[in-house]
C-alpha positions as CSV (number, residue, x, y, z in Angstrom):
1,X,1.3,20.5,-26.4
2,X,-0.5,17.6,-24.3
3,X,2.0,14.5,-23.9
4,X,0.5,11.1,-23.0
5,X,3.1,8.4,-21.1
6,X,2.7,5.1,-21.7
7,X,3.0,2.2,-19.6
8,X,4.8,-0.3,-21.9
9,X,3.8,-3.4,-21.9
10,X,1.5,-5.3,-24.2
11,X,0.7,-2.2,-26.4
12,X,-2.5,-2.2,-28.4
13,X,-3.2,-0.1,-31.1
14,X,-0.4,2.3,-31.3
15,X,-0.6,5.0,-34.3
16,X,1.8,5.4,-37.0
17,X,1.2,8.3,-38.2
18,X,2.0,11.9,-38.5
19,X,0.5,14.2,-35.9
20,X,0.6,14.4,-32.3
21,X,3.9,12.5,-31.2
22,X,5.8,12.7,-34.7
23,X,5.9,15.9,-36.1
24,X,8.6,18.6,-37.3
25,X,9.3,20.1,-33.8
26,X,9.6,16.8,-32.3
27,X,12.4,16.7,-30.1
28,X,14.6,13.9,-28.4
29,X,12.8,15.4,-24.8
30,X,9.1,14.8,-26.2
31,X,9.7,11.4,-26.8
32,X,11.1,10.9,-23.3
33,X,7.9,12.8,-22.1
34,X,5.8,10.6,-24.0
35,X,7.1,7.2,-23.9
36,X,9.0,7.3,-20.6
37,X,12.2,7.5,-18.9
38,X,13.7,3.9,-20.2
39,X,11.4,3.5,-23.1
40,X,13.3,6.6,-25.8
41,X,17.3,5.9,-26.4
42,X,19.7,7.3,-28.1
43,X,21.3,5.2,-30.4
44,X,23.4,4.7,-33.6
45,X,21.3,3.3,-36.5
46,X,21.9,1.8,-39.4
47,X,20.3,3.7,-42.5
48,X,20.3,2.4,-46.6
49,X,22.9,1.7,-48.6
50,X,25.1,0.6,-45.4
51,X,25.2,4.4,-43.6
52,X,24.7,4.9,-40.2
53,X,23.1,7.8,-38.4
54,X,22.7,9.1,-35.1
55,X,19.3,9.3,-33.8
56,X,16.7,7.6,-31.3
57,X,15.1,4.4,-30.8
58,X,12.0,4.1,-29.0
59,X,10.9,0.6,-26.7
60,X,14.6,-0.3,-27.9
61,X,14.9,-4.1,-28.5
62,X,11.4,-5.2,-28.4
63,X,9.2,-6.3,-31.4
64,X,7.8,-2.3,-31.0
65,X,10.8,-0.6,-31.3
66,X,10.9,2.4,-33.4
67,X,13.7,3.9,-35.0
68,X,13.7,8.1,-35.1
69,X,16.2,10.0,-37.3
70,X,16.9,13.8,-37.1
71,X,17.4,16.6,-39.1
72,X,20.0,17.7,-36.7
73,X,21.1,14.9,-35.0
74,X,23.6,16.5,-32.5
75,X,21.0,18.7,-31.0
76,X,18.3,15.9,-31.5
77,X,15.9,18.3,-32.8
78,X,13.7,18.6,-36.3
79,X,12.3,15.2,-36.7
80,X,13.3,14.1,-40.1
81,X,12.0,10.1,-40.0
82,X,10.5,7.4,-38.2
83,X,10.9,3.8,-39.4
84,X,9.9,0.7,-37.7
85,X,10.7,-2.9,-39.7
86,X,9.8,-6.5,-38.7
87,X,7.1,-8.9,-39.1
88,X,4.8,-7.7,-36.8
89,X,4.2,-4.6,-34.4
90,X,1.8,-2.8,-32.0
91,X,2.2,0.3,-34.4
92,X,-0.9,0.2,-37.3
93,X,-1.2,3.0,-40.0
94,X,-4.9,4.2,-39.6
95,X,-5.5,3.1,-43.0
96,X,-5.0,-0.7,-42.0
97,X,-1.4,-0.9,-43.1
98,X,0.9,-2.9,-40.4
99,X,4.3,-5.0,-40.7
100,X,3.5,-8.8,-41.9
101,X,0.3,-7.3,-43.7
102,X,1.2,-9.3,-47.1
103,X,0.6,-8.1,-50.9
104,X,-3.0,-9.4,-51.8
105,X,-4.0,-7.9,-48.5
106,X,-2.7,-4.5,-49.2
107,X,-4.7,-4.7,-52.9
108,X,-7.7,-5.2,-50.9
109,X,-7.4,-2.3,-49.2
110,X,-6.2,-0.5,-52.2
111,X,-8.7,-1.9,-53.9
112,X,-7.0,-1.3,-57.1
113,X,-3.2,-3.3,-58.0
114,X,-0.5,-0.9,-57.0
115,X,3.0,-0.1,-58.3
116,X,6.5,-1.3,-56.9
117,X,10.0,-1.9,-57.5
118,X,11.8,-5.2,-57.8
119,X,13.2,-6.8,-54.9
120,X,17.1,-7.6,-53.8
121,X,17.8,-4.4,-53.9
122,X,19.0,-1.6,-51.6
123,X,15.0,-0.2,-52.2
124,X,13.3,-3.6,-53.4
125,X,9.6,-3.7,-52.6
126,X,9.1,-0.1,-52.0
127,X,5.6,0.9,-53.3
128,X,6.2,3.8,-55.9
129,X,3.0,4.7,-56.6
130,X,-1.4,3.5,-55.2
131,X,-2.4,4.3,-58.7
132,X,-5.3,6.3,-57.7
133,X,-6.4,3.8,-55.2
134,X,-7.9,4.1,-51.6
135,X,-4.4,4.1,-49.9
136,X,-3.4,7.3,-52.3
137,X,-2.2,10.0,-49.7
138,X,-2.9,13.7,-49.3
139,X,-0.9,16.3,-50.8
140,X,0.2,17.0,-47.6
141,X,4.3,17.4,-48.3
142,X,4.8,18.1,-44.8
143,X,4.9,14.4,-44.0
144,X,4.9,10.8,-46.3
145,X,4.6,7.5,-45.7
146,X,6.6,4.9,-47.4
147,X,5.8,1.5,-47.8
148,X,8.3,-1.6,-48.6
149,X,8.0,-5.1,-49.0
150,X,9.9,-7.9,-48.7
151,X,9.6,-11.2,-50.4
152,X,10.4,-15.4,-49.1
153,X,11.5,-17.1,-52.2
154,X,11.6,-20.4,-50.2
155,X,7.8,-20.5,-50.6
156,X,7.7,-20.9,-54.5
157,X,9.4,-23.0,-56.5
158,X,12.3,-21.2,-58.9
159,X,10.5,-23.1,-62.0
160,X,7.0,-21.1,-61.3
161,X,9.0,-17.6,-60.9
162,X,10.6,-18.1,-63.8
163,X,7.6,-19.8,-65.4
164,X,5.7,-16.0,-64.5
165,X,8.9,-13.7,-64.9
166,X,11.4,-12.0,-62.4
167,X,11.0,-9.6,-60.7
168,X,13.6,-8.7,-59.1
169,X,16.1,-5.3,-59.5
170,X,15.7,-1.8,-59.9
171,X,12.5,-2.0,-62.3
172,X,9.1,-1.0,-61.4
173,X,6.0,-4.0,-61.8
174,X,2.7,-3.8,-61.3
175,X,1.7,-5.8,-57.8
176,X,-0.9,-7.8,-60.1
177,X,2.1,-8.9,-61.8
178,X,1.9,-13.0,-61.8
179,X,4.9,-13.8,-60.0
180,X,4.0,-11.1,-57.4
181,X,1.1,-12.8,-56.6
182,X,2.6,-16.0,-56.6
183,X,5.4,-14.5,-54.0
184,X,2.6,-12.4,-52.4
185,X,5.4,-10.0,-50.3
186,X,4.7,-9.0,-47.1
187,X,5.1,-5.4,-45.3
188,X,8.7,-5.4,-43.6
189,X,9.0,-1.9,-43.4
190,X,6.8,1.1,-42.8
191,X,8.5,5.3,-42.5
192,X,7.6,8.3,-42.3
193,X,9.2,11.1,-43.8
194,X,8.9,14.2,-42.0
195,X,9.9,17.5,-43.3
Protein backbone atom coordinates (compact mmCIF):
# COMPACT_ATOMS: atom_id res chain seq x y z
CA UNK A 1 0.00 0.00 0.00
CA UNK A 2 1.43 3.55 -1.16
CA UNK A 3 1.02 6.19 1.79
CA UNK A 4 1.12 9.97 0.84
CA UNK A 5 2.34 12.53 3.95
CA UNK A 6 0.96 15.66 4.09
CA UNK A 7 2.35 18.82 4.85
CA UNK A 8 -0.54 20.44 6.93
CA UNK A 9 -1.22 23.51 6.47
CA UNK A 10 -3.92 25.21 4.42
CA UNK A 11 -5.34 21.81 2.99
CA UNK A 12 -7.27 21.90 -0.21
CA UNK A 13 -9.36 19.44 -1.37
CA UNK A 14 -9.05 16.52 0.99
CA UNK A 15 -11.31 13.36 0.25
CA UNK A 16 -13.87 11.92 2.41
CA UNK A 17 -14.29 8.98 1.41
CA UNK A 18 -13.78 5.25 1.57
CA UNK A 19 -10.68 3.97 -0.22
CA UNK A 20 -7.18 4.61 0.01
CA UNK A 21 -6.55 6.10 3.62
CA UNK A 22 -9.92 4.74 5.37
CA UNK A 23 -10.52 1.43 4.83
CA UNK A 24 -11.04 -1.91 7.09
CA UNK A 25 -7.23 -2.64 7.62
CA UNK A 26 -6.58 0.77 8.49
CA UNK A 27 -4.49 1.00 11.41
CA UNK A 28 -3.53 3.68 14.08
CA UNK A 29 0.37 3.36 12.23
CA UNK A 30 -1.09 4.19 8.62
CA UNK A 31 -2.52 7.28 9.71
CA UNK A 32 0.72 8.35 11.30
CA UNK A 33 2.37 7.24 7.89
CA UNK A 34 0.04 9.36 6.10
CA UNK A 35 -0.65 12.34 7.98
CA UNK A 36 2.52 12.72 9.99
CA UNK A 37 4.23 12.40 13.12
CA UNK A 38 2.13 15.33 15.15
CA UNK A 39 -0.83 15.40 12.85
CA UNK A 40 -2.69 11.45 14.04
CA UNK A 41 -3.44 11.38 18.10
CA UNK A 42 -4.81 9.24 20.22
CA UNK A 43 -7.51 10.49 22.03
CA UNK A 44 -10.82 9.86 24.04
CA UNK A 45 -13.91 10.80 21.99
CA UNK A 46 -17.13 11.51 22.79
CA UNK A 47 -19.64 9.19 20.75
CA UNK A 48 -23.98 9.49 20.77
CA UNK A 49 -26.09 9.33 23.37
CA UNK A 50 -23.19 10.74 25.89
CA UNK A 51 -20.56 7.45 25.41
CA UNK A 52 -17.13 7.84 25.02
CA UNK A 53 -14.73 5.82 23.01
CA UNK A 54 -11.24 5.40 22.61
CA UNK A 55 -9.88 6.06 19.25
CA UNK A 56 -7.79 8.71 17.09
CA UNK A 57 -8.05 12.14 16.04
CA UNK A 58 -6.45 13.36 13.07
CA UNK A 59 -4.96 17.46 12.59
CA UNK A 60 -6.36 17.36 16.38
CA UNK A 61 -7.90 20.84 17.29
CA UNK A 62 -7.99 22.48 14.00
CA UNK A 63 -11.19 23.20 11.83
CA UNK A 64 -9.85 19.72 9.85
CA UNK A 65 -9.73 17.48 12.50
CA UNK A 66 -11.03 14.12 12.07
CA UNK A 67 -12.32 11.83 14.52
CA UNK A 68 -11.42 7.80 13.86
CA UNK A 69 -13.14 5.10 15.88
CA UNK A 70 -11.95 1.34 16.05
CA UNK A 71 -13.31 -1.85 15.95
CA UNK A 72 -10.71 -2.84 18.45
CA UNK A 73 -9.73 0.09 20.10
CA UNK A 74 -6.93 -1.28 22.36
CA UNK A 75 -4.90 -2.56 19.55
CA UNK A 76 -6.06 0.38 17.33
CA UNK A 77 -6.72 -1.80 14.45
CA UNK A 78 -10.06 -2.58 12.17
CA UNK A 79 -11.21 0.83 11.26
CA UNK A 80 -14.83 0.99 12.31
CA UNK A 81 -15.71 5.07 11.67
CA UNK A 82 -14.59 8.26 10.65
CA UNK A 83 -16.55 11.40 11.60
CA UNK A 84 -15.68 14.90 11.18
CA UNK A 85 -18.40 17.77 12.40
CA UNK A 86 -18.28 21.59 12.19
CA UNK A 87 -19.30 24.27 9.88
CA UNK A 88 -16.73 24.02 7.46
CA UNK A 89 -13.66 21.67 6.55
CA UNK A 90 -10.96 20.98 3.97
CA UNK A 91 -12.50 17.39 3.75
CA UNK A 92 -15.31 17.27 0.60
CA UNK A 93 -17.29 13.96 -0.23
CA UNK A 94 -16.64 13.53 -4.05
CA UNK A 95 -20.16 13.90 -4.63
CA UNK A 96 -20.09 17.68 -3.50
CA UNK A 97 -21.23 17.08 0.08
CA UNK A 98 -19.14 19.24 2.73
CA UNK A 99 -19.92 20.61 6.41
CA UNK A 100 -21.94 24.15 6.21
CA UNK A 101 -23.38 22.81 2.67
CA UNK A 102 -27.17 23.76 3.73
CA UNK A 103 -30.55 21.76 2.83
CA UNK A 104 -31.71 23.40 -0.61
CA UNK A 105 -28.12 22.97 -1.63
CA UNK A 106 -28.02 19.25 -0.97
CA UNK A 107 -31.60 19.00 -3.00
CA UNK A 108 -29.80 20.38 -5.85
CA UNK A 109 -27.44 17.97 -5.92
CA UNK A 110 -29.93 15.37 -5.14
CA UNK A 111 -31.92 16.71 -7.42
CA UNK A 112 -34.94 15.14 -6.06
CA UNK A 113 -36.28 16.21 -1.94
CA UNK A 114 -34.76 13.66 0.38
CA UNK A 115 -35.85 11.99 3.62
CA UNK A 116 -34.77 12.88 7.34
CA UNK A 117 -35.49 12.80 10.80
CA UNK A 118 -36.63 15.58 13.11
CA UNK A 119 -34.16 17.62 14.86
CA UNK A 120 -33.26 17.98 18.92
CA UNK A 121 -32.65 14.77 19.13
CA UNK A 122 -29.77 12.35 19.92
CA UNK A 123 -29.93 11.60 15.68
CA UNK A 124 -31.92 14.88 14.49
CA UNK A 125 -31.19 15.68 10.95
CA UNK A 126 -29.77 12.45 9.85
CA UNK A 127 -30.72 11.82 6.25
CA UNK A 128 -32.60 8.35 6.21
CA UNK A 129 -33.05 7.80 2.87
CA UNK A 130 -31.97 10.07 -1.19
CA UNK A 131 -35.18 8.59 -2.43
CA UNK A 132 -33.71 7.38 -5.54
CA UNK A 133 -31.86 10.60 -6.18
CA UNK A 134 -28.32 11.32 -7.55
CA UNK A 135 -26.65 11.15 -4.00
CA UNK A 136 -28.24 7.36 -3.64
CA UNK A 137 -25.09 5.22 -2.75
CA UNK A 138 -23.79 1.89 -4.01
CA UNK A 139 -24.68 -1.30 -2.54
CA UNK A 140 -21.39 -1.46 -1.41
CA UNK A 141 -21.98 -2.60 2.51
CA UNK A 142 -18.46 -2.54 3.04
CA UNK A 143 -18.55 1.17 3.81
CA UNK A 144 -21.56 4.07 4.24
CA UNK A 145 -21.83 7.46 4.47
CA UNK A 146 -24.03 9.19 6.81
CA UNK A 147 -25.29 12.46 6.61
CA UNK A 148 -26.75 14.87 9.53
CA UNK A 149 -27.98 18.21 9.69
CA UNK A 150 -28.39 20.66 12.02
CA UNK A 151 -30.76 23.44 12.21
CA UNK A 152 -30.55 27.60 13.67
CA UNK A 153 -33.94 28.34 14.94
CA UNK A 154 -32.77 32.00 15.65
CA UNK A 155 -33.24 32.61 11.93
CA UNK A 156 -37.04 32.15 11.66
CA UNK A 157 -39.49 33.32 13.58
CA UNK A 158 -41.41 30.61 16.10
CA UNK A 159 -44.93 31.97 14.54
CA UNK A 160 -43.73 30.85 10.75
CA UNK A 161 -42.49 27.18 12.18
CA UNK A 162 -45.44 26.72 13.75
CA UNK A 163 -47.45 28.51 10.93
CA UNK A 164 -45.65 25.36 8.54
CA UNK A 165 -45.50 22.59 11.30
CA UNK A 166 -42.62 21.08 13.63
CA UNK A 167 -40.47 19.21 12.91
CA UNK A 168 -38.67 18.33 15.34
CA UNK A 169 -38.24 14.64 17.31
CA UNK A 170 -37.81 11.22 16.36
CA UNK A 171 -40.22 11.41 13.07
CA UNK A 172 -39.04 11.15 9.62
CA UNK A 173 -40.12 14.45 6.99
CA UNK A 174 -39.59 14.96 3.74
CA UNK A 175 -36.70 17.85 3.29
CA UNK A 176 -39.36 19.62 0.94
CA UNK A 177 -41.34 19.75 3.95
CA UNK A 178 -42.30 23.74 4.45
CA UNK A 179 -40.73 24.41 7.58
CA UNK A 180 -37.57 22.64 6.34
CA UNK A 181 -37.19 24.90 3.81
CA UNK A 182 -37.92 27.71 5.78
CA UNK A 183 -35.04 26.43 8.41
CA UNK A 184 -33.01 25.27 5.41
CA UNK A 185 -30.46 23.02 7.85
CA UNK A 186 -27.08 22.92 7.19
CA UNK A 187 -24.45 19.82 7.07
CA UNK A 188 -22.82 19.58 10.65
CA UNK A 189 -21.75 16.24 10.45
CA UNK A 190 -20.47 13.91 7.80
CA UNK A 191 -19.23 9.65 8.87
CA UNK A 192 -18.29 6.99 7.48
CA UNK A 193 -19.07 3.64 8.52
CA UNK A 194 -16.60 1.20 7.81
CA UNK A 195 -17.11 -2.51 8.29
Amino acid sequence: MVFVVFAYGSQHGLAFECGAIFHPQTTFEDLVQTFGVGHVIEAEIHEDEGFYEFGALIFPGSQDEVEVFWHDPQTRQSLRKVRIQGSSSSWKVPSGLELGLDLQSIEALNRVPFRLSGFDWDYGGTIGSWESGRLEQSDDSSCRLVVRLGADYSKVPWERIVENGNVQGDRVFSSGHPTMQLLNPTIRELSLFIQ
